[in-house]
C-alpha positions as CSV (number, residue, x, y, z in Angstrom):
1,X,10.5,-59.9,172.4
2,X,12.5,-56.6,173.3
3,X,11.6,-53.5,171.4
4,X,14.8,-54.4,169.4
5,X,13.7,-57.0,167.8
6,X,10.3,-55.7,167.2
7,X,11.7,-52.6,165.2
8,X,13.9,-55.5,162.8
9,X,10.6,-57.6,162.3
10,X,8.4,-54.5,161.6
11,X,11.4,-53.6,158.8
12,X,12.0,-57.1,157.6
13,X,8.0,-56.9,157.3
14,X,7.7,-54.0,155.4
15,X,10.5,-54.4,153.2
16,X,9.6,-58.0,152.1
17,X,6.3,-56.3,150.9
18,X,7.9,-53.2,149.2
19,X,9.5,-56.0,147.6
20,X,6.8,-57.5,146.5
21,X,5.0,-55.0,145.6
22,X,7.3,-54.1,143.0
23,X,7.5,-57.6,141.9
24,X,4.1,-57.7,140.5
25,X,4.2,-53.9,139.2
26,X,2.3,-51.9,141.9
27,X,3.0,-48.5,141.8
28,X,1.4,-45.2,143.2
29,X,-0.5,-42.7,141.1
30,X,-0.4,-39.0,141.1
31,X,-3.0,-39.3,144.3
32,X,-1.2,-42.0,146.2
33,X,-3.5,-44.7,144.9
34,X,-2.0,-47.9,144.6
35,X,-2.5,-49.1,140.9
36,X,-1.2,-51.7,138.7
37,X,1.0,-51.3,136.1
38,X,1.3,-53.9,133.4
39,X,4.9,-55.6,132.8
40,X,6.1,-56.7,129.5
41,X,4.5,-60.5,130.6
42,X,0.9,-58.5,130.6
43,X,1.6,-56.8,127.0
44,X,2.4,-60.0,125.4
45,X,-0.2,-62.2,127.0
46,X,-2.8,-59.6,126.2
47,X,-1.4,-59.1,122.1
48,X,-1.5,-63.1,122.4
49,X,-5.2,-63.4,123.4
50,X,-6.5,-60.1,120.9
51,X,-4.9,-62.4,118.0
52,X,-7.0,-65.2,119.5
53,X,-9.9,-63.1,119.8
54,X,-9.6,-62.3,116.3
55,X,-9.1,-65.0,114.7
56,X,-11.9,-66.2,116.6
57,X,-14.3,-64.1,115.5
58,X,-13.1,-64.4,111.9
59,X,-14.3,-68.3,112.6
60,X,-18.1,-67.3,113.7
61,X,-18.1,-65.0,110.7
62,X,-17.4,-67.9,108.5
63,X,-20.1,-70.2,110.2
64,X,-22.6,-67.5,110.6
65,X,-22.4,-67.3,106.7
66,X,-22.2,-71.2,105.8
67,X,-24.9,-71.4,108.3
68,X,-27.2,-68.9,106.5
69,X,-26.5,-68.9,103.0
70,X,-29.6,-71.1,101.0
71,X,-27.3,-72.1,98.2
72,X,-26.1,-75.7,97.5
73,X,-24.7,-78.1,99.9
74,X,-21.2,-78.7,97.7
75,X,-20.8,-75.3,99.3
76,X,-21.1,-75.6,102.8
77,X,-19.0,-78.8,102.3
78,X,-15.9,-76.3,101.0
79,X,-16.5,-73.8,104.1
80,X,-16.2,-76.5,106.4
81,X,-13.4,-78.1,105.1
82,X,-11.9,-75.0,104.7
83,X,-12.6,-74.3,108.3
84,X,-10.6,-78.1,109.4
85,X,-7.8,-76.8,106.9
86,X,-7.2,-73.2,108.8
87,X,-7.7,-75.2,112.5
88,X,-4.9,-77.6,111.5
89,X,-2.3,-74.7,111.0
């Protein structure tokens, strides 16, 4: 390989991971340090799995509560149907 052709594969090299680097949101901070920045794909995924969060923890409220209340058992019936009713949505 003459020098040539090294300096083209060292800047075909380089390039392609500029490239990529921008691709998947890597940027340089204030320092130099290379951090990632997150892309519209991150924001949503991330709002998509606090709703899931939520709404899971909304479900452990509901069994903590049928689980520990001492009234009837007509009641814990209702929670837990209630409970198949909100899973089917």
């Amino acid at each position: 390989m003459n020098p040539f052709e090294m300096v083209v594969a060292i800047i075909v090299v380089v390039t392609i991971g500029s490239v990529l680097k921008a691709r998947y949101g890597v940027r340089k901070d204030q320092w130099g340090n290379e951090v990632h920045v997150p892309t519209g794909a991150d924001t949503a995924e991330n709002a998509r799995l606090r709703d899931e969060i939520r709404t899971l923890r909304d479900r452990i409220q509901v069994l903590e509560r049928v689980v520990t209340d001492n009234e009837s058992g007509a009641r814990i019936d209702r929670e837990i149907e209630a409970l198949r009713d909100k899973n089917k949505v």
